[in-house]
Biopython code that builds the backbone (N, CA, C, O; Angstrom):
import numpy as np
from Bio.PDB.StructureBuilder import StructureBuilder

atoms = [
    (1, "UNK", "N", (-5.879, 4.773, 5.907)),
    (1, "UNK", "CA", (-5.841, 3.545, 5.141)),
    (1, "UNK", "C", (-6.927, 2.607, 5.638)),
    (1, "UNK", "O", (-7.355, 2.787, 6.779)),
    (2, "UNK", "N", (-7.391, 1.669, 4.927)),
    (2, "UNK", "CA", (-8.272, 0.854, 4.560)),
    (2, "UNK", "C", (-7.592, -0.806, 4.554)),
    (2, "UNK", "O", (-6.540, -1.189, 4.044)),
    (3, "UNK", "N", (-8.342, -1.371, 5.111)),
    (3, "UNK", "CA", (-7.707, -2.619, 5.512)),
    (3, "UNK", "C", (-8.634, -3.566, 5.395)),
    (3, "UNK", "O", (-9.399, -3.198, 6.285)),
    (4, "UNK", "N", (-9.236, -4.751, 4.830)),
    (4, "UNK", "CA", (-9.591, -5.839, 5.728)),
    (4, "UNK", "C", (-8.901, -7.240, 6.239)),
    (4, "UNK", "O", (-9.513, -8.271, 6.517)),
    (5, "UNK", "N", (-7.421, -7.024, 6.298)),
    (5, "UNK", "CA", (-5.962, -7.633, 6.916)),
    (5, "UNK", "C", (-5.517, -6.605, 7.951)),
    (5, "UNK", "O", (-5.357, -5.414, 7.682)),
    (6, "UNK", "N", (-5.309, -7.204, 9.275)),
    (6, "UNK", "CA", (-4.546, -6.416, 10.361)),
    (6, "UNK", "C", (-3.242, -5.936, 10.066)),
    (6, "UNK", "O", (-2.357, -6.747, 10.338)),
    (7, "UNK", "N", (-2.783, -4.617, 9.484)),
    (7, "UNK", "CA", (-1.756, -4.237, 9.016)),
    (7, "UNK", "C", (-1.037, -2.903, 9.422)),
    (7, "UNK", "O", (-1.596, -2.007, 8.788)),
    (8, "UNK", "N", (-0.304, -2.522, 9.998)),
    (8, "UNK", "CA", (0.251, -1.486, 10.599)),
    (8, "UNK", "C", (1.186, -0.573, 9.270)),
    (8, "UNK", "O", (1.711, -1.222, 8.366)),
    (9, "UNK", "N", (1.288, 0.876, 9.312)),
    (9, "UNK", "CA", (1.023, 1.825, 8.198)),
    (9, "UNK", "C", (2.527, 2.288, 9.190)),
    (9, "UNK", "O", (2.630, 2.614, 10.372)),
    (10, "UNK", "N", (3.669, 2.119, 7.974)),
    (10, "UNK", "CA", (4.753, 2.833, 9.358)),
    (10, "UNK", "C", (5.159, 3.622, 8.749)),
    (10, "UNK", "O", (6.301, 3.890, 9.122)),
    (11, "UNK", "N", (4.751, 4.358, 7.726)),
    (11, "UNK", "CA", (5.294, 5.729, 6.813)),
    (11, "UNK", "C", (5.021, 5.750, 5.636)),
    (11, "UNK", "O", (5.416, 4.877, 4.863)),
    (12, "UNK", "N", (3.949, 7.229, 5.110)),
    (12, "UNK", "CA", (3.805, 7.414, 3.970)),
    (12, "UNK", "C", (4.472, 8.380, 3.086)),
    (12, "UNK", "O", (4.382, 9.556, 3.439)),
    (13, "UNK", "N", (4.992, 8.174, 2.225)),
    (13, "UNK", "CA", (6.216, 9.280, 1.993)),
    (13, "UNK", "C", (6.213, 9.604, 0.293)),
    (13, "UNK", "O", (5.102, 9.298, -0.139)),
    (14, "UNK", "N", (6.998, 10.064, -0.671)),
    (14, "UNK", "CA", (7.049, 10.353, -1.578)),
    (14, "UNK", "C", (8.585, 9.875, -2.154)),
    (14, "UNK", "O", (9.608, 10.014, -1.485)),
    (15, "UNK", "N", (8.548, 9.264, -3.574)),
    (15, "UNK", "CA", (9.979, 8.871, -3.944)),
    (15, "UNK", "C", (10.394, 9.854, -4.906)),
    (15, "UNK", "O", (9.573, 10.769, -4.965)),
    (16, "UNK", "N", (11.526, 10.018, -5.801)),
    (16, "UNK", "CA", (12.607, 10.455, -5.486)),
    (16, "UNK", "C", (11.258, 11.654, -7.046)),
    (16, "UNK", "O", (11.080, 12.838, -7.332)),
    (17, "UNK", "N", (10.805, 10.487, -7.446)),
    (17, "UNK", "CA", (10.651, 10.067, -8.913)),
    (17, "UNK", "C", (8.663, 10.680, -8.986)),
    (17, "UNK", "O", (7.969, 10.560, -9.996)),
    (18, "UNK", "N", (8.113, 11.367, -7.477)),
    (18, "UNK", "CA", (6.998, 11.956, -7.137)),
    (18, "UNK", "C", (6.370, 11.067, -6.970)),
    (18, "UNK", "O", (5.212, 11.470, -7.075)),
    (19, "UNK", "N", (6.368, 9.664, -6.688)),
    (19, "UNK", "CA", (5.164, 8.225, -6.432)),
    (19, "UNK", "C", (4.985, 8.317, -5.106)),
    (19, "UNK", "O", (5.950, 8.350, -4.343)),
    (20, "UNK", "N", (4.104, 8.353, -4.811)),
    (20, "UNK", "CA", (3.634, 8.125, -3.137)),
    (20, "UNK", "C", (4.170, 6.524, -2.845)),
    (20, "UNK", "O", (3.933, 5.592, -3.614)),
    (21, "UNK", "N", (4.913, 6.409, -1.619)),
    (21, "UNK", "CA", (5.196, 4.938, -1.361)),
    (21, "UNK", "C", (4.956, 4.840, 0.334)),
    (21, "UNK", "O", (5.499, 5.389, 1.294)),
    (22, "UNK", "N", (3.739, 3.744, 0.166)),
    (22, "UNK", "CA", (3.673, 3.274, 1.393)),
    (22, "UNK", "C", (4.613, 2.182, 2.180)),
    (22, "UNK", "O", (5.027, 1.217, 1.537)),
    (23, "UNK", "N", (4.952, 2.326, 3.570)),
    (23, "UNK", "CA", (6.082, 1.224, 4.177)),
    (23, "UNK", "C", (5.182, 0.853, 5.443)),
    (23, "UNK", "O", (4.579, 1.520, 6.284)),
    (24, "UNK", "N", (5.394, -0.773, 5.155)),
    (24, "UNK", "CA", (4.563, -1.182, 6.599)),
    (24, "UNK", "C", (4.714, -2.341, 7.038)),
    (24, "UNK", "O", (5.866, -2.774, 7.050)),
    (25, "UNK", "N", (3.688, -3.148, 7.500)),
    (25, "UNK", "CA", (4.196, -4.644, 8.332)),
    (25, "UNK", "C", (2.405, -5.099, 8.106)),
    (25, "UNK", "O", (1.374, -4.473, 8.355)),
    (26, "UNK", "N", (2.656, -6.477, 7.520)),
    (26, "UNK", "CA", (0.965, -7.036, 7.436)),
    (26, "UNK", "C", (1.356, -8.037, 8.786)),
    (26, "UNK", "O", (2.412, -8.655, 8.918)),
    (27, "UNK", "N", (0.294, -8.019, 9.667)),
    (27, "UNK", "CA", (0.035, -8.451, 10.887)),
    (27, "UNK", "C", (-0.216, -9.909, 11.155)),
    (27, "UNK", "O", (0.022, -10.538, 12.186)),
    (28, "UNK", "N", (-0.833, -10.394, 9.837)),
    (28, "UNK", "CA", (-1.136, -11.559, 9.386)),
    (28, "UNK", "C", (-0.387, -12.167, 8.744)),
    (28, "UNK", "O", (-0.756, -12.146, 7.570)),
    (29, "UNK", "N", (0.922, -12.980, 8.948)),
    (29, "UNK", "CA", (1.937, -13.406, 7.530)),
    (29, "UNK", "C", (1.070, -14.168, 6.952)),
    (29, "UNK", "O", (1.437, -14.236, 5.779)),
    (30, "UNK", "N", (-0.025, -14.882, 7.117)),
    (30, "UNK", "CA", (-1.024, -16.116, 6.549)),
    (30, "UNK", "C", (-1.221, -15.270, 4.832)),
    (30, "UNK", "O", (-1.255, -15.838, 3.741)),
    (31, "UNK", "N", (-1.292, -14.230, 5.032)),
    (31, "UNK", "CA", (-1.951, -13.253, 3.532)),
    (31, "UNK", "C", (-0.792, -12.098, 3.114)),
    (31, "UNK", "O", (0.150, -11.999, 3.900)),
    (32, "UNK", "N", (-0.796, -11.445, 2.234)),
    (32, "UNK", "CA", (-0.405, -10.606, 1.690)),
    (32, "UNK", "C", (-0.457, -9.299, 0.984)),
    (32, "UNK", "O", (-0.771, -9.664, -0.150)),
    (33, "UNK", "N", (-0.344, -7.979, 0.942)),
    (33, "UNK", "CA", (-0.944, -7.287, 0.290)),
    (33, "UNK", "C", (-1.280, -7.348, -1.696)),
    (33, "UNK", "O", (-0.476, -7.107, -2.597)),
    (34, "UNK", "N", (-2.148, -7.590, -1.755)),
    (34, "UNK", "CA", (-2.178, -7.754, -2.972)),
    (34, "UNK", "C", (-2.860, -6.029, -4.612)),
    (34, "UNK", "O", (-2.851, -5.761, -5.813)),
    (35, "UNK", "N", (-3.203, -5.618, -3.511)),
    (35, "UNK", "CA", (-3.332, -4.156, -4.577)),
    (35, "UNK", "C", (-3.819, -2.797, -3.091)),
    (35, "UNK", "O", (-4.144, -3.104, -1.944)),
    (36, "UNK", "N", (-3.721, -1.569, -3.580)),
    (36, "UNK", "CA", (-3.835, -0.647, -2.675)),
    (36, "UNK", "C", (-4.454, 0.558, -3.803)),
    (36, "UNK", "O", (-4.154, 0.123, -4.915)),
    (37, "UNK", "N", (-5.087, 1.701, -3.941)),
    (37, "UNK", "CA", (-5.440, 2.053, -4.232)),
    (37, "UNK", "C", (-5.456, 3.837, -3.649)),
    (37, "UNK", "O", (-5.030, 3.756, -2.497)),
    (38, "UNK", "N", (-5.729, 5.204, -3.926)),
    (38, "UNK", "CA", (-5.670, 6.012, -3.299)),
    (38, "UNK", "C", (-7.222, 6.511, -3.626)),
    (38, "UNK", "O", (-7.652, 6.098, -4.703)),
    (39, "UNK", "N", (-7.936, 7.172, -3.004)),
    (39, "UNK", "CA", (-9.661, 7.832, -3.447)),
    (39, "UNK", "C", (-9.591, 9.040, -2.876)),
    (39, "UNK", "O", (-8.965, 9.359, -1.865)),
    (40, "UNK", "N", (-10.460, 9.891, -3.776)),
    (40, "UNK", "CA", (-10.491, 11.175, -3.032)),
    (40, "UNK", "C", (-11.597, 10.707, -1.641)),
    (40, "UNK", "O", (-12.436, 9.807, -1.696)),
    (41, "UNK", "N", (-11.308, 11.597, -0.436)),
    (41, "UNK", "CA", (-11.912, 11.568, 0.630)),
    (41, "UNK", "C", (-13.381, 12.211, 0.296)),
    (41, "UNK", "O", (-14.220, 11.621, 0.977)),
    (42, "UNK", "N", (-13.851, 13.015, -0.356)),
    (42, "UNK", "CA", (-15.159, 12.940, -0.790)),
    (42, "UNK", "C", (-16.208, 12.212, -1.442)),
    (42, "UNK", "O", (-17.435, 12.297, -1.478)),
    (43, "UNK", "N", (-15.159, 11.323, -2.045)),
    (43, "UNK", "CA", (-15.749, 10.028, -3.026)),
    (43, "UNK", "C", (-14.915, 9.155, -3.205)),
    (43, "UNK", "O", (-13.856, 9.226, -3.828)),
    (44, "UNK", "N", (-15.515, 8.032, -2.488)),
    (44, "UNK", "CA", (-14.621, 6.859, -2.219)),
    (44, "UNK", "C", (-14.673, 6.256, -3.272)),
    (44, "UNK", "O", (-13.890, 5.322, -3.442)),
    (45, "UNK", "N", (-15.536, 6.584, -4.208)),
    (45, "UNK", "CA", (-15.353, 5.762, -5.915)),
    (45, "UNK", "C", (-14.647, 6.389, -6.842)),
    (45, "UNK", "O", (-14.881, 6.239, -8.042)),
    (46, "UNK", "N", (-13.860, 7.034, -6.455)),
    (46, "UNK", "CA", (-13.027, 8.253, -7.082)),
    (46, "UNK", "C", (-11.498, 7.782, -6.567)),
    (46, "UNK", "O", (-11.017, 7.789, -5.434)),
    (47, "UNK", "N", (-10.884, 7.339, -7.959)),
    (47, "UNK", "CA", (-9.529, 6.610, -7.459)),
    (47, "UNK", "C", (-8.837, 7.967, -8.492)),
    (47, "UNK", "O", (-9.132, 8.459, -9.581)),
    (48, "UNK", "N", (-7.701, 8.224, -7.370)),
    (48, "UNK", "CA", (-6.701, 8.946, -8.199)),
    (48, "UNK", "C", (-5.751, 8.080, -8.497)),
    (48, "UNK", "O", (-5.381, 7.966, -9.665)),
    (49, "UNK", "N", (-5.270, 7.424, -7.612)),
    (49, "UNK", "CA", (-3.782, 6.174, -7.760)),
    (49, "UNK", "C", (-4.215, 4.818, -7.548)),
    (49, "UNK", "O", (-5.069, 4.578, -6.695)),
    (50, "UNK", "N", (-3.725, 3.955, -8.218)),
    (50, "UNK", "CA", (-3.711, 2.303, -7.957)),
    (50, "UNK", "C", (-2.495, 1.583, -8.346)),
    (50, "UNK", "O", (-1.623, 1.759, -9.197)),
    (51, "UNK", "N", (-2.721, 0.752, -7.478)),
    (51, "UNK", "CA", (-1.112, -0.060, -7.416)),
    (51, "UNK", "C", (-1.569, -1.912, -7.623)),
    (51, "UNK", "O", (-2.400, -2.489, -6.922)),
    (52, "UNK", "N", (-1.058, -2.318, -8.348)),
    (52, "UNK", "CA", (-1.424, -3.674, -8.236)),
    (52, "UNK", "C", (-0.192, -4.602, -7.755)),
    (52, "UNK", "O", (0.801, -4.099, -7.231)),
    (53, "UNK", "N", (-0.316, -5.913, -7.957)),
    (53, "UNK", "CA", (1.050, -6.604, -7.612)),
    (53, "UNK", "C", (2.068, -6.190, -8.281)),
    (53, "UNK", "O", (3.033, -6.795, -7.813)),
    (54, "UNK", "N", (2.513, -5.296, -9.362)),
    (54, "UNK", "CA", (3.793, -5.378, -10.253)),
    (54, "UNK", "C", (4.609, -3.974, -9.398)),
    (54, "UNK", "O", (5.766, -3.606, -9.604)),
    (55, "UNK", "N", (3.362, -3.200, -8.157)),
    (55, "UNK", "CA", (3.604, -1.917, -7.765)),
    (55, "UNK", "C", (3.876, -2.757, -6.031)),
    (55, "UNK", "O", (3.541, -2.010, -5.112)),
    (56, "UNK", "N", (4.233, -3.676, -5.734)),
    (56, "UNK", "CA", (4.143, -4.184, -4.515)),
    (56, "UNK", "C", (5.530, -4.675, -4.067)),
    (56, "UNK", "O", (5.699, -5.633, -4.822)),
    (57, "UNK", "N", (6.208, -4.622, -3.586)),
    (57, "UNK", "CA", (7.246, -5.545, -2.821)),
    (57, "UNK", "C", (6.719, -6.283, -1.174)),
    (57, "UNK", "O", (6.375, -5.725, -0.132)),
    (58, "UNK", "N", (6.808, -7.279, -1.420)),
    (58, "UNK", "CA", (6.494, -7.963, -0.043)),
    (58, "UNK", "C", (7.231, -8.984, 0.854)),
    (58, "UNK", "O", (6.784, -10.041, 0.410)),
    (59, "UNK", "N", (7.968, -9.267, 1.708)),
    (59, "UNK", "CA", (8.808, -9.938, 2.431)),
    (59, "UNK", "C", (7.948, -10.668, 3.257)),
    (59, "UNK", "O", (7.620, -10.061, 4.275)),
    (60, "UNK", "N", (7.348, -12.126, 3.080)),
    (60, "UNK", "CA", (7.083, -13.123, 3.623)),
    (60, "UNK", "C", (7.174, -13.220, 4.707)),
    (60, "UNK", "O", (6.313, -13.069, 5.574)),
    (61, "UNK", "N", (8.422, -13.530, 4.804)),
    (61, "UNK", "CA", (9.066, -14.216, 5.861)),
    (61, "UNK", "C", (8.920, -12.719, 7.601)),
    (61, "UNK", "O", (8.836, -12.833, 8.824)),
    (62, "UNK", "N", (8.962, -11.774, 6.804)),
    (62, "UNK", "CA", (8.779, -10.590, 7.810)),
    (62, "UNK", "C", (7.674, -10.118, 8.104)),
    (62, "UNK", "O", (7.389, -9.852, 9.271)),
    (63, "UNK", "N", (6.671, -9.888, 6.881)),
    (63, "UNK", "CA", (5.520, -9.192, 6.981)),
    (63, "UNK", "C", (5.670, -7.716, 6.110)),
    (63, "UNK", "O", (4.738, -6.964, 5.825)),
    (64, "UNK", "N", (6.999, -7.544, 5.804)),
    (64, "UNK", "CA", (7.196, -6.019, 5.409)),
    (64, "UNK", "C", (6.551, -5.789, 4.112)),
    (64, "UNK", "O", (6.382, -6.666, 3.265)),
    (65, "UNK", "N", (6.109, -4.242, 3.975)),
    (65, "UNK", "CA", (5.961, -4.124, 2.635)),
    (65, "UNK", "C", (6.673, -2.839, 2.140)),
    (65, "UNK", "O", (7.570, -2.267, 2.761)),
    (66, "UNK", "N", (6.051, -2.374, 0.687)),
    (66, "UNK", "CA", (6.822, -1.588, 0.853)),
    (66, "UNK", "C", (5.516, -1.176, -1.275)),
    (66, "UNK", "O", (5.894, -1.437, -2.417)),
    (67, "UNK", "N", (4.261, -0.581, -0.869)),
    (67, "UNK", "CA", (3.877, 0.064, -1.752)),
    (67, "UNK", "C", (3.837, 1.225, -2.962)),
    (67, "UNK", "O", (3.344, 2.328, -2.723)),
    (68, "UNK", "N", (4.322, 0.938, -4.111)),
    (68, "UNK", "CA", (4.276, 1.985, -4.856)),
    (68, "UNK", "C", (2.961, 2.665, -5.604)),
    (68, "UNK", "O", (2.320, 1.991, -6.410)),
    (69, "UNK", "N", (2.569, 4.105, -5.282)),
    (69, "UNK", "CA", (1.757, 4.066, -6.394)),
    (69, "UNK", "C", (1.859, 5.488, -7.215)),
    (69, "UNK", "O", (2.069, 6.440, -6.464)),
    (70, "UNK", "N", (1.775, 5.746, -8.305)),
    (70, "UNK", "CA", (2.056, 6.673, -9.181)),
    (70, "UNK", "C", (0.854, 7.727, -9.085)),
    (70, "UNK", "O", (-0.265, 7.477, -9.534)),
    (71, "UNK", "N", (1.140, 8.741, -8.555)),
    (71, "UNK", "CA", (0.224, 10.174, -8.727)),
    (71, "UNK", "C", (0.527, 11.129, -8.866)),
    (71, "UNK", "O", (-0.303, 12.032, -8.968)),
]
sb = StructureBuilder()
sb.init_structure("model")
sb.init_model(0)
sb.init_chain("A")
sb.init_seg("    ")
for serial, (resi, resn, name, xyz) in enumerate(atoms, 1):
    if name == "N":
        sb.init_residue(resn, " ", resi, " ")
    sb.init_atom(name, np.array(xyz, "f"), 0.0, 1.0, " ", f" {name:<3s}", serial, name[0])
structure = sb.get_structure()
């Protein structure tokens, strides 16, 4: 993962429903995750998955997140 927010990655996993969902902690409560994206590792301009805010859950007050993205 790709960051320019200090953010710790605490499990990448798959839901029930085949969406890749990321779970983590942003390091910074000042900001928030606001979109995430997946690229093939050969071409970083090559998006297979994207997630915007409607694909996001975020807890303020904690830092937690909790990313969906459909692939």
């Amino acid at each position: 993962m790709y960051s320019v927010k200090p953010m710790m990655v605490n499990s990448v996993g798959q839901t029930e429903e085949g969406e890749t969902e990321v779970r983590g902690v942003i390091l910074d409560k000042a900001v928030g995750p606001y979109a995430a994206r997946i690229v093939a590792v050969s071409n970083m301009k090559k998006e297979i998955a994207v997630s915007g805010p409607a694909g996001i859950e975020y807890n303020k007050s904690t830092g937690e997140f909790v990313i969906t993205l459909k692939t």
